[in-house]
C-alpha positions in Angstrom: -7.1 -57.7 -51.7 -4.3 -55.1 -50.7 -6.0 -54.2 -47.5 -5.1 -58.4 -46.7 -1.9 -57.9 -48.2 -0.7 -55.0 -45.9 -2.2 -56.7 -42.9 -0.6 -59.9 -43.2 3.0 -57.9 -44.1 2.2 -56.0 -41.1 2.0 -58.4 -38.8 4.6 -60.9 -40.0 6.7 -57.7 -39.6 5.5 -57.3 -35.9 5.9 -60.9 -35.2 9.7 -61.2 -36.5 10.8 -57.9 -34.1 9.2 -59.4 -31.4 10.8 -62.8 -32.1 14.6 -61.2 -31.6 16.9 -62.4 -29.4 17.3 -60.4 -26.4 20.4 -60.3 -25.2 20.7 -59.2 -21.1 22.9 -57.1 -19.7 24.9 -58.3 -16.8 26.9 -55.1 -14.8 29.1 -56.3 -11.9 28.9 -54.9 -8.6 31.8 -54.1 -6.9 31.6 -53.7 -3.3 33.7 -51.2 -1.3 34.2 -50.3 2.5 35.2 -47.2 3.2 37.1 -46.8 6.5 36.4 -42.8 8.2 38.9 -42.6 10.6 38.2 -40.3 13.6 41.2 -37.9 14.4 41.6 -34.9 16.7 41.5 -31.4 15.0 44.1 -28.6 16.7 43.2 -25.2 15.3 46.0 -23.1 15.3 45.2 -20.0 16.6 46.9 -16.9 15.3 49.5 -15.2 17.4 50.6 -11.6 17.3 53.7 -10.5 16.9 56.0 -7.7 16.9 56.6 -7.5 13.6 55.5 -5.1 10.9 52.1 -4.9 9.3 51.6 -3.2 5.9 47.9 -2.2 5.0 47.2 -1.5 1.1 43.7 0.1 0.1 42.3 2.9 -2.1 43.9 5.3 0.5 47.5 4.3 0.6 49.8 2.1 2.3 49.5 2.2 6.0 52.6 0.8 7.7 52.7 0.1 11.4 55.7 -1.4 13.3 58.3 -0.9 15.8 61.1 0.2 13.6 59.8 1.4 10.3 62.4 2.2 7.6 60.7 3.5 4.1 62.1 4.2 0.9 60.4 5.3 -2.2 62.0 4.2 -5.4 60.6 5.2 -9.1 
């Protein structure tokens, strides 16, 4: 008698959460264009100069130019 009694609550239980209403989704697609516009690159290359350059590593500074005026301040 219980056996029938779970059965019957088991399926009326399957048959009402199959039963639900099934509300679909509806997503919007949005189309876009995308325009790629071709356009000429100039690479700059880089000139020298003749101005000063200053070098800074584990050694020192290194300071080359044409006229070169140093002063050490503490």
């Amino acid at each position: 008698m219980r056996k029938i009694v779970l059965c019957l609550g088991l399926i009326s239980f399957l048959m009402i959460s199959a039963c639900e209403k099934k509300v679909e989704k509806t997503t919007e697609t949005i189309e876009t264009n995308t325009v790629v516009k071709e356009t000429d690159t100039v690479v700059a290359e880089p000139t020298e100069t003749d101005g000063t350059s200053v070098k800074i590593d584990s050694n020192g500074v290194d300071i080359k130019g044409k006229s070169v005026d140093i002063e050490v301040k503490k």
